[in-house]
N, C-alpha and C positions, 0 to 999 in steps of 0.2 A: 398495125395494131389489130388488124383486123384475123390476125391468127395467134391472139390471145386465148388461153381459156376463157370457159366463163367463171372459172374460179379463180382466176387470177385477178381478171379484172375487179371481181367481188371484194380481194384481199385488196389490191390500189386503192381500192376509194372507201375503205374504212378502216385502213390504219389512221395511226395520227403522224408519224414518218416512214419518210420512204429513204434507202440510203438504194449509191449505186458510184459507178464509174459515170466521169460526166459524161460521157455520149450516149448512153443507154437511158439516164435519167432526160436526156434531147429527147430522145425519142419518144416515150410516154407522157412530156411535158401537160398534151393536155388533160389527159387523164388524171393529174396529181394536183391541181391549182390548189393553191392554197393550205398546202401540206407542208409541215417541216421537212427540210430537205439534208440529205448528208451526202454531199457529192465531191469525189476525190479525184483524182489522175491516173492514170499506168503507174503501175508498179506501190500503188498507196491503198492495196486493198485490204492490209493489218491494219492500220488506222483507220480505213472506214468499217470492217468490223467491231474494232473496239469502239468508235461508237458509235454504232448498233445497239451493241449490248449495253452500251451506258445508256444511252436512251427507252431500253427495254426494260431495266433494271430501276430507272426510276418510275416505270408505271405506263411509260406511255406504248400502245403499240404500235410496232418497227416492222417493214418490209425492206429486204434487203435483195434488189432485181439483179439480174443477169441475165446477159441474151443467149436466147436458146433454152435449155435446161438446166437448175443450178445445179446440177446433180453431175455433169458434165464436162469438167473443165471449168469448173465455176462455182461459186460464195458457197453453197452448203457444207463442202467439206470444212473448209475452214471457218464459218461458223462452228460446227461442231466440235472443231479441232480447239480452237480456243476457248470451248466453254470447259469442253473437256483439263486443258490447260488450268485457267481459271478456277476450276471446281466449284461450277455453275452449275446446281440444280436444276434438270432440264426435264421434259415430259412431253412425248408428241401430244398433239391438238384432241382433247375429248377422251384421254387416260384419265385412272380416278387416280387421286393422290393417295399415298398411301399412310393409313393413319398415323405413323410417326411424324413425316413431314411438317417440320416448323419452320425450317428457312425458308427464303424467298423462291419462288419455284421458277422458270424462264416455260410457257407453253410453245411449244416448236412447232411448226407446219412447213414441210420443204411440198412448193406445189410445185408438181412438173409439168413442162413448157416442152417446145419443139424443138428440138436440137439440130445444129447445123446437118448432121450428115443424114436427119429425115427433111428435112426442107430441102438441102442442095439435091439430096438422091430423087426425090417427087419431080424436080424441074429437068434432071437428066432421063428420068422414066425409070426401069427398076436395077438398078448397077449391085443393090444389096439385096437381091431374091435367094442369093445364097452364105454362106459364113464369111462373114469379115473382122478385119480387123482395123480398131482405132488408132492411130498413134498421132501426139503433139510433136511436132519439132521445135519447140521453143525449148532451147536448154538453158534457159533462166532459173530455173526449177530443177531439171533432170540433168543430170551429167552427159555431153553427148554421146560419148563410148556407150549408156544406155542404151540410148536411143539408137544407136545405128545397131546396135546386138539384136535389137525388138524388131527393126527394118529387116534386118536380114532374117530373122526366124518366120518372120510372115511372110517374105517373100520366097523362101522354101516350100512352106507351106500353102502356097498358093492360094492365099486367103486375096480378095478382093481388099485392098488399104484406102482407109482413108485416114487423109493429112489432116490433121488443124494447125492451125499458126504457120504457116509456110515458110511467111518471108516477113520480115520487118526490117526496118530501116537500118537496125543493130546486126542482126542477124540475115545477111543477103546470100551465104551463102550453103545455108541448111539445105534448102532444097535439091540445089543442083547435087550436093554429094547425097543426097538421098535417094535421086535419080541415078548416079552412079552402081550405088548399091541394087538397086531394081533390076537394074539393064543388065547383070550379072545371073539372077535369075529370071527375065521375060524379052521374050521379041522387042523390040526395037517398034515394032508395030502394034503394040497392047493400047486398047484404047485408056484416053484417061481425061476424066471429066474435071472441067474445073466450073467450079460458081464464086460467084462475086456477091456479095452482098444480100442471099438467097433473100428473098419477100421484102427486099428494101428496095427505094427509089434506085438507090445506086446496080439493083440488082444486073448479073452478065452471066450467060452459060454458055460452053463454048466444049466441044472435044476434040483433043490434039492425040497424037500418037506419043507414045512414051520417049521415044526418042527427042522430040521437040518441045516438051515439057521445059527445060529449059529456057526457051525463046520465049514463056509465056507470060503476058503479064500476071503476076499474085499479088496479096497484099496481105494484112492481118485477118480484113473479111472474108478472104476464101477458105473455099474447101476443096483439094483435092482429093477425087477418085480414081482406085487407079487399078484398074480392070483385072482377073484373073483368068488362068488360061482359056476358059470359058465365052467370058465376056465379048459380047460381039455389038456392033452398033447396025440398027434398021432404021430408015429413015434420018430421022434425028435423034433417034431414044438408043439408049444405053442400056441394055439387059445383060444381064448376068444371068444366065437357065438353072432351074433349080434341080432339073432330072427330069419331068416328066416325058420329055420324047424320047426319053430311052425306056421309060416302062408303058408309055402309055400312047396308043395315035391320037395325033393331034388334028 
């Protein structure tokens, strides 16, 4: 908790509900006592936005959490998307309304938090000093023929990738064919970081070789980094150089 904003924390304790996935809502538990709570399961996050927005809609104000960033792989879109839907009168936080408006208006505030790939990249040291790319392997959502076209354009392009959602229990074997596809454009030796549970109790950081990737334990809480041709590991730490020893002595 201790790498909240201070404006997040500000929003936790004077909403009058908080909604979330129930292990995110574990997590700030104590932060929220005595708050109405709206807390759902994997795969139930349309139902915990709609009520959200029922709860918003009658007056009371709603925080709806996400780990990391909501902006990221997470509730802001799909709040918006369903107000959008809905044709919810909406308005970011401290817009004047505009003198027509007579229906019920929704005030929005999306605060941004720390998203996996700056927490896990801080504990690996700097792996994203130069352009990368994001990509989800959950094809829950995305068709995988997507995602492995997205896989292979980044790894043309020799962007440094980072994974979210790796591995889950449904899906055990995204990863390995995602490594497949890699190993086609990089060494066999490309460093590649993995984090576990980046600023949690559970947290684990660890750098394998792209090749052994694989062998590695992941889970939903990691994050895969996965080096570009660049990327070299000193010591413990993971850099990616962003050009200066080529223009500049160092």
């Amino acid at each position: 908790m201790e790498h909240l904003s201070k404006r997040a924390l500000d929003v936790l304790q004077t909403v009058d509900t908080v909604a979330g996935y129930k292990t995110y809502i574990n997590l700030i538990e104590p932060l929220i006592e005595g708050k109405e709570i709206i807390s759902t399961g994997m795969t139930k996050e349309v139902d915990r936005v709609e009520a959200a927005l029922n709860a918003a809609l009658s007056g009371k104000s709603c925080a709806v959490v996400s780990s990391g960033d909501p902006g990221i792989y997470a509730m802001a879109g799909l709040v918006l998307e369903m107000c959008q839907q809905r044709e919810i009168h909406i308005r970011t936080v401290g817009a004047e309304p505009p003198p027509e408006e007579e229906q019920p208006t929704l005030n929005i505030e999306v605060v941004p938090g720390i998203p996996a790939l700056s927490s896990g990249a801080s504990l690996l040291g700097a792996p994203l000093t130069h352009d990368f790319a994001t990509i989800s392997l959950s094809d829950l959502l995305t068709p995988w023929e997507v995602i492995e076209a997205r896989l292979e354009a980044a790894a043309k392009a020799d962007f440094v990738i980072v994974l979210y959602n790796p591995k889950s229990k449904r899906r055990k074997d995204n990863l390995f064919k995602a490594q497949q596809i890699l190993l086609q454009h990089r060494p066999g030796s490309t460093p590649v970081g993995v984090v576990v549970g980046a600023m949690r109790d559970n947290q684990s950081v660890q750098i394998v070789a792209l090749q052994d990737l694989h062998e590695t334990h992941v889970n939903m809480q990691t994050t895969v980094f996965i080096g570009n041709a660049a990327t070299n590991i000193y010591r413990n730490f993971m850099i990616t150089p962003r050009g200066y020893a080529s223009k500049y002595e160092l």
